[in-house]
N, C-alpha and C positions, 0 to 999 in steps of 0.2 A: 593362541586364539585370542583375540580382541573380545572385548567385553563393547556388548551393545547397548546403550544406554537410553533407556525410555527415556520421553518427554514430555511437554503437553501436548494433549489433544492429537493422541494417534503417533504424533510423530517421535524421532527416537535417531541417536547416531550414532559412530564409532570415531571419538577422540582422534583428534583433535577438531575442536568446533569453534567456529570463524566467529570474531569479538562483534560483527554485525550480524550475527542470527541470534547472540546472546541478545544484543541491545534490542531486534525486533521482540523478542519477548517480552520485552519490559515498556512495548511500547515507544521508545526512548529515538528511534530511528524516523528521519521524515524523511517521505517517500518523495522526488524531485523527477516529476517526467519533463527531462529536458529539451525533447522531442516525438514527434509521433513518428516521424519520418526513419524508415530504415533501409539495409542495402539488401537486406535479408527477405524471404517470403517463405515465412514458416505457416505451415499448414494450419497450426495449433494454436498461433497468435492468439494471444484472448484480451488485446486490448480493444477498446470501445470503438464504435463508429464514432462520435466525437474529437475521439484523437488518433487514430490509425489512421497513417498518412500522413497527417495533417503537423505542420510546425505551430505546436501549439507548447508551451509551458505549465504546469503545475506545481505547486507545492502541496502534498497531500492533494485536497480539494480543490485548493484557493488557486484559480487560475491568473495568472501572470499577464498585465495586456500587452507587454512584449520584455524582450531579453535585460532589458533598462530598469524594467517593474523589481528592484532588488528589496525592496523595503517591505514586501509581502511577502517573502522568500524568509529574508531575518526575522518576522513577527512571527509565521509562522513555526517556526524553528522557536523560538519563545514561548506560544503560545502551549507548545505542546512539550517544552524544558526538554529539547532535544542533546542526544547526549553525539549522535550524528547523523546522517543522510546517506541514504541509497538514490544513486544518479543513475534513472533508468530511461526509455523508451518504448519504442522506437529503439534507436542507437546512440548515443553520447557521441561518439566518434564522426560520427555524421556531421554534427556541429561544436567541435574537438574545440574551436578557438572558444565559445561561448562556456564551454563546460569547462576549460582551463579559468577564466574568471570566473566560475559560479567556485570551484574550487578551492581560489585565493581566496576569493571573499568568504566563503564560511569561515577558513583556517582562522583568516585575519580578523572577524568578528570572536568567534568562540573559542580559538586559541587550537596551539597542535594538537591536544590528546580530542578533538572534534572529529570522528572515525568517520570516512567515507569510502565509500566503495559505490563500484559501477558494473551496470553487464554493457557488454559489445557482443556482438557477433564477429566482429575483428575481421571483417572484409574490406571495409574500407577507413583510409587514414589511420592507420596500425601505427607511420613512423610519427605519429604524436604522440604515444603513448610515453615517453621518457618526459616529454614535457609535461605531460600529466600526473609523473611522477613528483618531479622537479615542483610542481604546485601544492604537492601534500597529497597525493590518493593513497590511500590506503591500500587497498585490496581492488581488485580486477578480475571481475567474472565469465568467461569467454563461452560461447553459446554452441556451439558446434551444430551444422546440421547432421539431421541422423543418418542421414545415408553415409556420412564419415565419421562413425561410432567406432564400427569394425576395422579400418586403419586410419587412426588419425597422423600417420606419418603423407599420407595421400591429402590433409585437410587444406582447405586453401586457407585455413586461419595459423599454421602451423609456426608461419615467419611470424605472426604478429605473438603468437605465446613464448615464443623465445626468446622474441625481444622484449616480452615484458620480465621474462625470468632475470635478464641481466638488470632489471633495476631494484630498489628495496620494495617493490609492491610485493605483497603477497598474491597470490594467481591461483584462481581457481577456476573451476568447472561447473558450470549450472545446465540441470538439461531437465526436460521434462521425463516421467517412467512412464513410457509408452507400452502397454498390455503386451508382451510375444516379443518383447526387444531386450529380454533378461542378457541375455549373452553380448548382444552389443553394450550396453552398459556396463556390463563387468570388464569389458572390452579396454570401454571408456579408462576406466578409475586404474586398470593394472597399466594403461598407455601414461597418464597421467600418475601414477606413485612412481612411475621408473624414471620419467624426467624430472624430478622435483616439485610439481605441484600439487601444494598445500592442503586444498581440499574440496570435494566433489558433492555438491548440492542436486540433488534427487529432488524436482517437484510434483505433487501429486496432480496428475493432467487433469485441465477442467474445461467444461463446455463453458460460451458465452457467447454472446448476439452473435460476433461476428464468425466463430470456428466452429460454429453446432453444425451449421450443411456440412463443410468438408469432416470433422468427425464422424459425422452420421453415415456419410456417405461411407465409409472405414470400416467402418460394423460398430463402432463405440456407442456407447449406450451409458446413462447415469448409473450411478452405484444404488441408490432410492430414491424414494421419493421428497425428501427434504435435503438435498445435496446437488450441486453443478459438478461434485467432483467422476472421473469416469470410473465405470464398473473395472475392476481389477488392477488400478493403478496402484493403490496402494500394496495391494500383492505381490505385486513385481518389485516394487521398490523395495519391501523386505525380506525378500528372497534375493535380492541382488545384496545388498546389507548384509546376510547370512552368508552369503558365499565368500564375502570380502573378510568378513570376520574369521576364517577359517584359514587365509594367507599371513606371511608375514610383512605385510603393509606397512607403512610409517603413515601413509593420506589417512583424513580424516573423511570421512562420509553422514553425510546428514540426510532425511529423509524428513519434508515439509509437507505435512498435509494441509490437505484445504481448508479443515477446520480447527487447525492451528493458525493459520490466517486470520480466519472469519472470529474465533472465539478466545481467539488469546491477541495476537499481534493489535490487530482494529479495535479489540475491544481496551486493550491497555492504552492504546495513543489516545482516542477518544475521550476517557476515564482523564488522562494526563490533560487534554485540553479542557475539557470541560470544568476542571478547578480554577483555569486561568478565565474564562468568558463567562461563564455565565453570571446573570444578571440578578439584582438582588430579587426580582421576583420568581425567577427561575430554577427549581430543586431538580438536582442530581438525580438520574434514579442508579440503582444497582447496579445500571450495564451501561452508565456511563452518559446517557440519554438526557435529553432536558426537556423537562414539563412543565407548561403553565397554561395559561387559560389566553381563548384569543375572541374578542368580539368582532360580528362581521353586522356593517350597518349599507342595506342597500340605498336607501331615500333619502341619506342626511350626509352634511359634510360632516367626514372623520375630525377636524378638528374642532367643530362644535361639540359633537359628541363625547369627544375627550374631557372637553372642559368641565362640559355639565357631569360628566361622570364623578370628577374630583370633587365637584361642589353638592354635589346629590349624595354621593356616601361616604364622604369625608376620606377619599383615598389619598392615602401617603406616597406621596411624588418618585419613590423609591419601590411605586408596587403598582407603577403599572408603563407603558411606554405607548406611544403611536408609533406606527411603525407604517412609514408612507411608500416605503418600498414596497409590499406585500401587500399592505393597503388593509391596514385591519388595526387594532387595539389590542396590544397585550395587557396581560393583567395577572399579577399574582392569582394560583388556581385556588389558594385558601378563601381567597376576597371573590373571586370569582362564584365559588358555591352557595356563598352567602346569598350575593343578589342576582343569581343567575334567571331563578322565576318570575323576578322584576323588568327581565331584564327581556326575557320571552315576549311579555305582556305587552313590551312597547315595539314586539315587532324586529330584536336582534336578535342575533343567531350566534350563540356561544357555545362554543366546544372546549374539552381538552384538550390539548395535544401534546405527541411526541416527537420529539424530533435530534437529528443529531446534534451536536457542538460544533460540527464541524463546517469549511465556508460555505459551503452548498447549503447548507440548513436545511439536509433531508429528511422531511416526514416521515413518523415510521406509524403512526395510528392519531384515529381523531377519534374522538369521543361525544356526542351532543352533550349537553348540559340545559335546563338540570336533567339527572339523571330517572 
């Protein structure tokens, strides 16, 4: 009997565990949506309206303005002291020649041991996959739809996993634990230990914009009320884990919760970037987050009021920024509390805020000031 090994945050596997979900752990991994575009129409999708469908590029957040834009790809990848990259979707394969040079160029920027991996659905352009090899991939995640759980000898992705078993990739299994599907699952991983593949990723199912009707419409339902993850997802997954632990297996199985996601993965990369960007007026909080003070002037030009601001309280050029993008004044929030009821007086509007590190520079609270 396999010994089950707790993790963070819910989550938990049975040996062996793929060198890209240690690295997500530690943050270390940048996420690369190579495409929105897939061959696949998975009921459960839970990428955005934004980029579902749509041939759109990302690095983490930082959008790419098209496949050339490599220099945001690398900074990113620095920014966040990536140790590798998960090339997701959409499907990579879909755009195989694009993802064979996003491939080279990591290798050849950060060197072999730079670990990547990718999922497909391996329905279309499967015979790229050696050239994918031949570029440096690492590991190859293959998506199975569920109605070919219970025989994946029937799967139409069956040529593309065999052909990837003939190369040095490692080849695994990624599927979502869908509530009442324990038995296909187990299905899954004993299909997958007898042919050689490495190891079988269990994700905890989650609602979002785009999969909550078809969910709902399913019977699925949130687990509470501060979670998108679904009611009994996680039950099945270790319940499927227990049964597997009780075989003589050699596949390794992992089991990713949602708030292994939200509260270790995101929160490490963010932590990891936020030492490289932020600004000298900008303090770290706890969870990785950046706080400073921002003034908003409706009646005056922003760069008058910048000036007079340096010359009225003697602010040091390293503690505050105009920011004409966003269209406001930053400011260190130490100096900001000082003269923030000066600053009311003349009719500006000054807050705290929070916001991420990351390229989107998403709000997560504002605060008036003074307080």
């Amino acid at each position: 009997m396999k010994k089950i090994t707790p993790w963070f945050n819910e989550s938990n596997y049975l040996a062996p565990l793929s060198p890209a979900c240690k690295m997500c752990a530690h943050g270390s991994k940048m996420v690369v949506l190579i495409t929105g575009l897939c061959s696949a129409k998975c009921f459960y999708c839970p990428l955005s309206t934004r980029k579902l469908g749509k041939d759109r590029i990302f690095a983490n957040e930082w959008e790419l303005e098209n496949e050339r834009d490599t220099k945001k790809l690398i900074k990113e990848a620095e920014y966040i002291e990536a140790t590798g990259a998960g090339i997701t979707g959409g499907d990579p394969l879909v755009v195989w020649r694009r993802t064979k040079n996003y491939i080279s160029l990591l290798k050849d920027t950060f060197g072999s041991d730079f670990h990547i991996h990718l999922y497909t659905s391996g329905i279309k352009n499967s015979e790229y996959i050696d050239e994918l090899a031949s570029a440096g991939l690492d590991e190859i995640r293959f998506h199975p739809l569920p109605e070919h759980w219970k025989n994946m000898n029937n799967s139409s992705m069956l040529g593309s996993i065999k052909n990837a078993l003939e190369t040095d990739v490692d080849v695994a299994i990624e599927i979502p634990a869908i509530p009442g599907m324990e038995n296909e699952m187990f299905s899954v991983i004993t299909w997958a230990d007898d042919i050689g593949i490495n190891w079988v990723n269990l994700n905890e199912l989650e609602f979002s914009e785009t999969n909550a009707e078809k969910l709902g419409s399913r019977g699925f339902t949130v687990k509470d009320d501060i979670s998108a993850a679904v009611k009994g997802s996680q039950e099945s997954a270790n319940s499927v884990i227990d049964m597997v632990s009780k075989e003589d297996f050699e596949i390794g199985v992992h089991y990713c919760s949602s708030s292994f996601k939200d509260g270790i993965q995101l929160k490490n990369r963010i932590m990891r970037r936020a030492k490289n960007v932020a600004k000298r007026y900008e303090v770290i909080s706890n969870e990785g987050t950046l706080l400073k003070g921002v003034i908003y002037a409706q009646n005056m030009s922003l760069e008058e009021l910048f000036e007079a601001l340096k010359q009225d309280f003697e602010i040091e050029s390293n503690h505050i920024f105009l920011n004409n993008e966003k269209k406001r004044i930053e400011i260190a929030l130490w100096v900001l509390e000082k003269i923030a009821l000066d600053l009311k007086k003349r009719g500006l509007e000054c807050y705290m805020i929070e916001e991420y590190p990351t390229a989107d520079g998403l709000e997560v609270e504002r605060t008036p000031l003074p307080l």
